[in-house]
C-alpha positions in Angstrom: -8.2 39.0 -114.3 -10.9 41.9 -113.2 -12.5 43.9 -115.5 -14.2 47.3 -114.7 -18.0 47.4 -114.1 -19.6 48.7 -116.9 -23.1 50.4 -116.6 -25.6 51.2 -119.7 -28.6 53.4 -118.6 -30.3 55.3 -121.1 -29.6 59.1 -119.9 -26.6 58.2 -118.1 -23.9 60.8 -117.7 -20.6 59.3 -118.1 -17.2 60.7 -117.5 -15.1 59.0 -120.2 -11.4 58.4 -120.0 -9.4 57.0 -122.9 -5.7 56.4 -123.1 -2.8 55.6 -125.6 -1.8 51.7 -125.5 1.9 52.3 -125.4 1.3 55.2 -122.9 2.9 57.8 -125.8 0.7 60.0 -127.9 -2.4 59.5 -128.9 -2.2 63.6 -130.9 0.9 63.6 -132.8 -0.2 67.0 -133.8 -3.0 69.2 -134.8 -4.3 67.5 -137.4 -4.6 64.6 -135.2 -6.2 66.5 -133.0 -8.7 67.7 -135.2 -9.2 64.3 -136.9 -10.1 63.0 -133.9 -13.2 65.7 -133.2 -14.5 65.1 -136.7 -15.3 61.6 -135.7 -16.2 62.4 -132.2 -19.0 64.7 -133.8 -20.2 62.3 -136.3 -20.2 59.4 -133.5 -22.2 61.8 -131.4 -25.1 62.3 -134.0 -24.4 58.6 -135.2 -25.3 57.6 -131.4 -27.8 60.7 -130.0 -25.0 61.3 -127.0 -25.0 64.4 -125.8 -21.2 65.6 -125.2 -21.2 68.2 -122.1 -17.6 68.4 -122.7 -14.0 67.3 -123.8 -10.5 67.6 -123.4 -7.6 65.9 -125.5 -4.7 65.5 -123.8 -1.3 64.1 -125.1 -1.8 60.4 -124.4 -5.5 60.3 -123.5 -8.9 62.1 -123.5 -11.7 63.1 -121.5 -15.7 63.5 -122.2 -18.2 64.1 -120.6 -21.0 62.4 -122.5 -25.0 61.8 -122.0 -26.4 58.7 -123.2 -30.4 59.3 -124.0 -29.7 55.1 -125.2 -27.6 52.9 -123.2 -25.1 52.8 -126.2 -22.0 53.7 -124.5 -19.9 50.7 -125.4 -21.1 49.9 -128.9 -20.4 54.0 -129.9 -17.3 54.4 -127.5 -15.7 51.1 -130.0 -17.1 52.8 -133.2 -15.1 56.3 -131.5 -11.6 54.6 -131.0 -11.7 52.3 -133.7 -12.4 55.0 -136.5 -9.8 56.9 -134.9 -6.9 54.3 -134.4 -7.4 53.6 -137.7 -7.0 57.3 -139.2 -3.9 57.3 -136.6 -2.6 54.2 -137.9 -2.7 54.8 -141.6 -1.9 58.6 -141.7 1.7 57.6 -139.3 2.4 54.6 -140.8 2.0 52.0 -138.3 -0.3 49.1 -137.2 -1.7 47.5 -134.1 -3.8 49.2 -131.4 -3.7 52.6 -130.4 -6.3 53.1 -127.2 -5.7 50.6 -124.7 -8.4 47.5 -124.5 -11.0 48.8 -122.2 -12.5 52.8 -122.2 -12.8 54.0 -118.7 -16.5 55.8 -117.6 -17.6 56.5 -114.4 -21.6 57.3 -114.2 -22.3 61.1 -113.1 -24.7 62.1 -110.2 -26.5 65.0 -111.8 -25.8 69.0 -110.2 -23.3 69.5 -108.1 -21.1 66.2 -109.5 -21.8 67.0 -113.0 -20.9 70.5 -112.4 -17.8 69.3 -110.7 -16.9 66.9 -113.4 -17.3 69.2 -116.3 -14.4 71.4 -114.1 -12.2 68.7 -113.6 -12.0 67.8 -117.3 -11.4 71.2 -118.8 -8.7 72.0 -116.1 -6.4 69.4 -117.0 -3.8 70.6 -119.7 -3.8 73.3 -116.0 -2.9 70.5 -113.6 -0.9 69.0 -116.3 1.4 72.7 -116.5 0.9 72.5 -119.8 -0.6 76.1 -119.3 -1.8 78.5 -116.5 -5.2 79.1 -117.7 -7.4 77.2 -119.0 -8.4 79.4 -122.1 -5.1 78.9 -123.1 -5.4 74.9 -124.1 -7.4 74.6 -127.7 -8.4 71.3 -127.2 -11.2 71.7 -124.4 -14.5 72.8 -124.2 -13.6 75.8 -121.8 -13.9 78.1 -124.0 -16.9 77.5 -125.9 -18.7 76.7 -122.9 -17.0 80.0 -121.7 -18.3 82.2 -124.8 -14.6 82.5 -125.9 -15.2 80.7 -129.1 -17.4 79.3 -131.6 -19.6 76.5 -130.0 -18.2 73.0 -132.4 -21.7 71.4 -133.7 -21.2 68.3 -130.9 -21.2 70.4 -128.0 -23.7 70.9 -125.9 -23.6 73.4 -123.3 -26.9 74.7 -122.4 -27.3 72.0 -119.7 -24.0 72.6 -117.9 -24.8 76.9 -118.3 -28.0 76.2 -116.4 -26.7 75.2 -113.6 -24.9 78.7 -113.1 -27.6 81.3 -114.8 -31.3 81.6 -116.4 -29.4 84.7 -118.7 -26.3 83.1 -121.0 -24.1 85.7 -120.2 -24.3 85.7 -116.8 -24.2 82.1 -116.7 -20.4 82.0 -118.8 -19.3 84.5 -116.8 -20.1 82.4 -113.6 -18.9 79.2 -115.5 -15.7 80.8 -115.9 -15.1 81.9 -112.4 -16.6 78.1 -111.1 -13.4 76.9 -113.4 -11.0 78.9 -112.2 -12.0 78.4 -108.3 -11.4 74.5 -109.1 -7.2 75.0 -110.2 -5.8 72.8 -107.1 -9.2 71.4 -105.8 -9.0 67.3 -106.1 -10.8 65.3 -108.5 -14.7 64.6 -107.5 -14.8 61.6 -105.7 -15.5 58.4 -107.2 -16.9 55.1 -105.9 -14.9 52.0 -107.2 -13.9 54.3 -110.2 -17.6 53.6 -111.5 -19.8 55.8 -109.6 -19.0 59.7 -109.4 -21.6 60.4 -107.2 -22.8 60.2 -103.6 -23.1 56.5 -101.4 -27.1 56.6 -102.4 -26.3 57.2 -105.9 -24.2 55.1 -106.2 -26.5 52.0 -104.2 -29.4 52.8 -106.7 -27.4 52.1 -109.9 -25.6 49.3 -108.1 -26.5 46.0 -110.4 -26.8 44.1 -106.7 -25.7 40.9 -107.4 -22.4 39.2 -108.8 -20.9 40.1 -112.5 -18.8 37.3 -113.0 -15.4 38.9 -113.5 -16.0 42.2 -111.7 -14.7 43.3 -108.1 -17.7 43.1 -105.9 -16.8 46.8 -104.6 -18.1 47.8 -108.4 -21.6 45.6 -108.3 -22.4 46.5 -104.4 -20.4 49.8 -103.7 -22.2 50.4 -100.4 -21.4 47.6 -98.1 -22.9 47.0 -95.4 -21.9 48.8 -91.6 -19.2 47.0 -89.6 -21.5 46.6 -86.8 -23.6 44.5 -89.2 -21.0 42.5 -90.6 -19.9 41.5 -87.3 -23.3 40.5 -86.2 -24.2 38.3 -89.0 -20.5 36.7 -89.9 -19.4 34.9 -86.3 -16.1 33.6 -86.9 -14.9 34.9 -90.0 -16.3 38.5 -89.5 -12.8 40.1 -90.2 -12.2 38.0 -93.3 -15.7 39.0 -94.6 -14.9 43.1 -93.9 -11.8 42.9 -95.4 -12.2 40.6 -98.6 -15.7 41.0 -99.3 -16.3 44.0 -98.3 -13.3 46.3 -98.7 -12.8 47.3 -95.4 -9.0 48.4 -94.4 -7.8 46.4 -91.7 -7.4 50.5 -90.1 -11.1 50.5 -90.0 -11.4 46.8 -89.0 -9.2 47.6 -86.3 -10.6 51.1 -85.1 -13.9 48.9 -84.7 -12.6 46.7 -82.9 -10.5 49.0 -80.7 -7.3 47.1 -81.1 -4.5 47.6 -83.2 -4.2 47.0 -87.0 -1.6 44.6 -86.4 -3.7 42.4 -84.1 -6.6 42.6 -86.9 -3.8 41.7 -89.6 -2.8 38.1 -87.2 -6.3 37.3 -86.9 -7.0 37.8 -90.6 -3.5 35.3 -91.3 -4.9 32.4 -89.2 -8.5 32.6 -90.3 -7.2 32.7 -94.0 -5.0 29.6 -92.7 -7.2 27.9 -90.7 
Protein backbone atom coordinates (compact mmCIF):
# COMPACT_ATOMS: atom_id res chain seq x y z
CA UNK A 1 0.00 0.00 0.00
CA UNK A 2 1.30 3.87 -0.55
CA UNK A 3 2.38 5.84 2.01
CA UNK A 4 2.64 9.68 1.85
CA UNK A 5 6.08 11.32 1.16
CA UNK A 6 7.44 12.57 4.11
CA UNK A 7 10.03 15.56 4.02
CA UNK A 8 12.43 16.59 7.01
CA UNK A 9 14.26 19.91 6.35
CA UNK A 10 15.52 21.79 9.03
CA UNK A 11 13.37 25.25 8.75
CA UNK A 12 10.70 23.60 7.00
CA UNK A 13 7.16 25.07 7.35
CA UNK A 14 4.76 22.34 7.52
CA UNK A 15 1.01 22.48 7.38
CA UNK A 16 0.00 19.67 9.79
CA UNK A 17 -3.23 17.76 9.59
CA UNK A 18 -4.24 15.19 12.22
CA UNK A 19 -7.36 13.21 12.47
CA UNK A 20 -9.49 10.95 14.94
CA UNK A 21 -9.08 7.07 14.03
CA UNK A 22 -12.72 6.25 14.20
CA UNK A 23 -13.45 9.54 12.42
CA UNK A 24 -15.46 10.74 15.88
CA UNK A 25 -14.03 13.20 18.24
CA UNK A 26 -10.85 13.69 19.01
CA UNK A 27 -12.20 16.98 21.83
CA UNK A 28 -14.78 15.49 23.90
CA UNK A 29 -14.93 18.86 25.49
CA UNK A 30 -12.92 21.66 26.82
CA UNK A 31 -10.85 20.08 28.92
CA UNK A 32 -9.76 18.01 26.18
CA UNK A 33 -9.27 20.77 24.35
CA UNK A 34 -7.07 22.36 26.63
CA UNK A 35 -5.19 19.21 27.51
CA UNK A 36 -4.31 18.82 24.25
CA UNK A 37 -2.49 22.58 24.01
CA UNK A 38 -0.59 21.94 27.19
CA UNK A 39 1.28 19.23 25.42
CA UNK A 40 1.36 20.97 22.17
CA UNK A 41 3.27 23.79 24.12
CA UNK A 42 5.60 21.54 25.97
CA UNK A 43 6.33 19.47 22.60
CA UNK A 44 7.02 22.77 20.97
CA UNK A 45 9.88 23.84 23.48
CA UNK A 46 10.73 19.98 23.87
CA UNK A 47 11.40 20.09 19.89
CA UNK A 48 12.42 24.15 19.07
CA UNK A 49 9.23 24.23 16.39
CA UNK A 50 7.97 27.29 15.91
CA UNK A 51 3.95 26.98 15.76
CA UNK A 52 2.61 29.94 13.38
CA UNK A 53 -0.67 28.67 14.13
CA UNK A 54 -3.55 26.15 15.14
CA UNK A 55 -6.91 25.11 15.01
CA UNK A 56 -8.76 22.14 16.83
CA UNK A 57 -11.51 20.98 15.18
CA UNK A 58 -13.96 18.19 16.34
CA UNK A 59 -12.27 15.19 14.83
CA UNK A 60 -8.91 16.61 13.76
CA UNK A 61 -6.41 19.58 13.98
CA UNK A 62 -4.39 21.89 12.15
CA UNK A 63 -0.75 23.57 12.72
CA UNK A 64 1.13 25.43 11.17
CA UNK A 65 4.54 24.58 12.47
CA UNK A 66 8.39 25.55 11.60
CA UNK A 67 10.96 23.10 12.13
CA UNK A 68 14.59 24.97 12.80
CA UNK A 69 15.57 20.71 13.07
CA UNK A 70 14.14 18.29 10.72
CA UNK A 71 12.20 16.64 13.75
CA UNK A 72 8.84 16.67 12.43
CA UNK A 73 8.03 12.95 12.76
CA UNK A 74 9.92 12.04 15.98
CA UNK A 75 7.93 15.30 17.87
CA UNK A 76 4.61 14.97 15.75
CA UNK A 77 4.64 10.88 17.58
CA UNK A 78 5.78 12.34 21.00
CA UNK A 79 2.44 15.10 20.19
CA UNK A 80 -0.29 12.34 19.46
CA UNK A 81 0.96 9.76 21.60
CA UNK A 82 0.99 12.00 24.95
CA UNK A 83 -2.30 13.05 23.86
CA UNK A 84 -4.05 9.66 22.96
CA UNK A 85 -2.96 8.68 26.03
CA UNK A 86 -4.49 11.56 28.32
CA UNK A 87 -7.65 10.85 25.94
CA UNK A 88 -7.62 7.29 26.58
CA UNK A 89 -7.24 7.18 30.36
CA UNK A 90 -9.38 10.37 31.26
CA UNK A 91 -12.63 8.52 28.96
CA UNK A 92 -11.99 5.28 29.72
CA UNK A 93 -11.02 3.51 26.71
CA UNK A 94 -7.95 1.93 24.92
CA UNK A 95 -6.53 1.62 21.48
CA UNK A 96 -5.48 4.40 19.13
CA UNK A 97 -6.99 7.63 18.87
CA UNK A 98 -5.17 9.64 15.72
CA UNK A 99 -5.15 7.62 12.76
CA UNK A 100 -1.57 5.92 11.77
CA UNK A 101 0.15 8.48 9.73
CA UNK A 102 0.10 12.67 10.54
CA UNK A 103 -0.49 14.55 7.37
CA UNK A 104 2.12 17.74 6.46
CA UNK A 105 2.53 19.39 3.47
CA UNK A 106 5.84 21.64 3.25
CA UNK A 107 5.02 25.55 2.97
CA UNK A 108 6.54 27.95 0.28
CA UNK A 109 7.33 30.96 2.38
CA UNK A 110 5.08 34.65 1.74
CA UNK A 111 2.32 34.54 -0.12
CA UNK A 112 1.60 30.45 0.68
CA UNK A 113 2.42 30.75 4.23
CA UNK A 114 0.34 33.72 4.45
CA UNK A 115 -2.35 31.83 2.65
CA UNK A 116 -2.03 28.75 4.76
CA UNK A 117 -2.12 30.45 8.09
CA UNK A 118 -5.81 31.83 6.63
CA UNK A 119 -6.92 28.60 5.60
CA UNK A 120 -6.34 27.06 9.03
CA UNK A 121 -7.93 29.63 11.32
CA UNK A 122 -11.03 29.84 8.95
CA UNK A 123 -12.21 26.47 9.34
CA UNK A 124 -14.67 26.05 12.36
CA UNK A 125 -16.11 29.16 9.42
CA UNK A 126 -16.18 26.71 6.51
CA UNK A 127 -17.23 24.11 8.90
CA UNK A 128 -20.58 26.63 10.01
CA UNK A 129 -19.68 26.04 13.11
CA UNK A 130 -19.57 29.91 13.35
CA UNK A 131 -19.69 33.05 11.15
CA UNK A 132 -16.66 34.64 12.22
CA UNK A 133 -13.75 33.48 12.97
CA UNK A 134 -13.23 35.31 16.45
CA UNK A 135 -15.99 33.44 17.46
CA UNK A 136 -14.16 29.76 17.57
CA UNK A 137 -11.74 29.54 20.87
CA UNK A 138 -9.67 27.07 19.63
CA UNK A 139 -7.61 28.92 16.89
CA UNK A 140 -4.94 31.22 16.69
CA UNK A 141 -7.13 34.04 15.10
CA UNK A 142 -7.46 35.87 17.78
CA UNK A 143 -4.20 36.05 19.28
CA UNK A 144 -2.64 36.59 16.16
CA UNK A 145 -5.49 39.20 15.73
CA UNK A 146 -4.70 41.12 19.16
CA UNK A 147 -8.04 39.72 20.55
CA UNK A 148 -6.53 37.77 23.22
CA UNK A 149 -3.64 36.88 25.18
CA UNK A 150 -0.85 35.41 22.92
CA UNK A 151 -0.58 31.25 24.55
CA UNK A 152 3.40 30.88 25.29
CA UNK A 153 3.73 28.39 21.94
CA UNK A 154 2.58 30.85 19.56
CA UNK A 155 4.44 32.67 17.55
CA UNK A 156 3.15 35.37 15.53
CA UNK A 157 5.63 37.93 14.80
CA UNK A 158 6.57 36.14 11.50
CA UNK A 159 3.15 35.77 10.03
CA UNK A 160 2.42 39.91 11.34
CA UNK A 161 5.32 40.82 9.17
CA UNK A 162 4.08 39.96 6.31
CA UNK A 163 1.15 42.58 6.67
CA UNK A 164 2.95 45.62 8.74
CA UNK A 165 6.47 46.98 10.27
CA UNK A 166 3.89 48.59 13.28
CA UNK A 167 1.93 45.58 15.27
CA UNK A 168 -1.21 47.29 15.15
CA UNK A 169 -1.39 48.02 11.86
CA UNK A 170 -0.22 44.68 10.99
CA UNK A 171 -3.45 42.81 13.19
CA UNK A 172 -5.56 45.00 11.84
CA UNK A 173 -4.59 44.03 8.21
CA UNK A 174 -4.29 40.25 9.45
CA UNK A 175 -7.76 40.49 10.35
CA UNK A 176 -9.16 41.86 7.17
CA UNK A 177 -6.57 39.30 5.03
CA UNK A 178 -8.80 36.57 7.17
CA UNK A 179 -11.92 37.63 6.52
CA UNK A 180 -11.30 38.33 2.57
CA UNK A 181 -10.32 34.44 2.60
CA UNK A 182 -14.28 33.06 3.90
CA UNK A 183 -15.20 31.15 0.56
CA UNK A 184 -11.68 31.43 -1.20
CA UNK A 185 -10.37 27.55 -1.84
CA UNK A 186 -7.69 25.97 -0.06
CA UNK A 187 -3.95 26.96 -1.30
CA UNK A 188 -3.05 24.58 -3.80
CA UNK A 189 -1.10 21.69 -3.02
CA UNK A 190 1.21 19.47 -5.11
CA UNK A 191 0.67 15.62 -4.38
CA UNK A 192 -0.71 16.74 -0.93
CA UNK A 193 3.12 17.34 0.02
CA UNK A 194 4.15 20.47 -1.44
CA UNK A 195 2.02 23.72 -0.80
CA UNK A 196 3.83 25.76 -2.90
CA UNK A 197 4.61 26.69 -6.55
CA UNK A 198 5.90 23.92 -9.48
CA UNK A 199 9.67 25.26 -8.69
CA UNK A 200 9.20 24.89 -5.07
CA UNK A 201 8.04 22.09 -5.21
CA UNK A 202 11.00 20.57 -7.93
CA UNK A 203 13.77 21.92 -5.42
CA UNK A 204 12.60 19.89 -2.37
CA UNK A 205 11.61 17.05 -4.61
CA UNK A 206 13.90 13.94 -3.14
CA UNK A 207 14.45 13.01 -7.29
CA UNK A 208 14.64 9.54 -7.25
CA UNK A 209 12.34 6.49 -6.06
CA UNK A 210 11.08 6.12 -2.20
CA UNK A 211 10.23 2.66 -2.15
CA UNK A 212 6.56 2.80 -1.21
CA UNK A 213 5.76 6.32 -2.26
CA UNK A 214 3.67 7.54 -5.44
CA UNK A 215 6.25 8.81 -7.83
CA UNK A 216 3.98 12.14 -8.14
CA UNK A 217 5.30 12.77 -4.32
CA UNK A 218 9.28 12.16 -5.11
CA UNK A 219 9.20 13.95 -8.71
CA UNK A 220 6.05 16.35 -8.53
CA UNK A 221 7.08 18.19 -11.74
CA UNK A 222 7.10 15.77 -14.53
CA UNK A 223 8.31 16.33 -17.41
CA UNK A 224 6.27 18.21 -20.69
CA UNK A 225 4.16 15.94 -22.92
CA UNK A 226 6.08 16.98 -25.78
CA UNK A 227 9.11 15.48 -24.06
CA UNK A 228 7.63 12.34 -22.95
CA UNK A 229 6.46 11.70 -26.35
CA UNK A 230 9.87 12.20 -27.85
CA UNK A 231 11.79 10.06 -25.63
CA UNK A 232 9.14 7.06 -24.92
CA UNK A 233 8.23 5.61 -28.75
CA UNK A 234 5.79 3.14 -28.29
CA UNK A 235 4.55 3.34 -24.96
CA UNK A 236 4.53 7.18 -24.66
CA UNK A 237 0.80 7.18 -23.53
CA UNK A 238 1.35 4.52 -20.93
CA UNK A 239 4.42 6.41 -19.55
CA UNK A 240 2.15 9.99 -19.34
CA UNK A 241 -0.44 8.44 -17.73
CA UNK A 242 1.10 5.84 -15.19
CA UNK A 243 4.36 7.42 -14.54
CA UNK A 244 3.72 10.52 -14.89
CA UNK A 245 0.13 11.44 -13.89
CA UNK A 246 -1.11 12.77 -16.79
CA UNK A 247 -5.19 12.54 -17.34
CA UNK A 248 -5.94 10.80 -20.42
CA UNK A 249 -7.94 14.59 -21.02
CA UNK A 250 -4.48 16.01 -21.28
CA UNK A 251 -3.00 12.97 -23.09
CA UNK A 252 -5.73 13.34 -25.43
CA UNK A 253 -5.76 17.29 -25.98
CA UNK A 254 -1.99 16.59 -26.98
CA UNK A 255 -2.67 14.49 -29.18
CA UNK A 256 -5.73 16.21 -30.66
CA UNK A 257 -7.96 13.18 -30.53
CA UNK A 258 -10.45 12.18 -28.29
CA UNK A 259 -10.06 10.85 -24.69
CA UNK A 260 -11.68 7.81 -25.61
CA UNK A 261 -9.18 7.01 -28.43
CA UNK A 262 -6.27 7.78 -25.79
CA UNK A 263 -8.20 5.37 -23.28
CA UNK A 264 -8.12 2.17 -26.34
CA UNK A 265 -4.64 2.80 -26.97
CA UNK A 266 -3.74 2.80 -23.28
CA UNK A 267 -5.97 -0.88 -23.01
CA UNK A 268 -3.89 -2.54 -25.72
CA UNK A 269 -0.50 -1.29 -24.82
CA UNK A 270 -1.30 -2.38 -21.09
CA UNK A 271 -2.40 -5.73 -22.92
CA UNK A 272 -0.03 -6.08 -25.35
Amino acid sequence: MARPLRLQIAGGIYHVRARENSRAVVYRDDCDRRAFLEILGRVVDRFGWICHAHCLMGNHYHLLLQTPLPNLSIGMRQLNGVYAQRFNKRHGRVGHVFEARFGASLVEEDAYFREVARYIVLNPVRARLVEHPSQWPWSSYRATAGQALRPPFLTIAPLLRGFADDYVRAQRRYAAFVLAGIGVEAPDSIANVYTGSAGFADRHAPKRPVREVPRRQWDPVPPSLETVFAEHDGDAIAHAYRSYGYTLTQIAEHLGVHYSTVSRRLRRLEHS
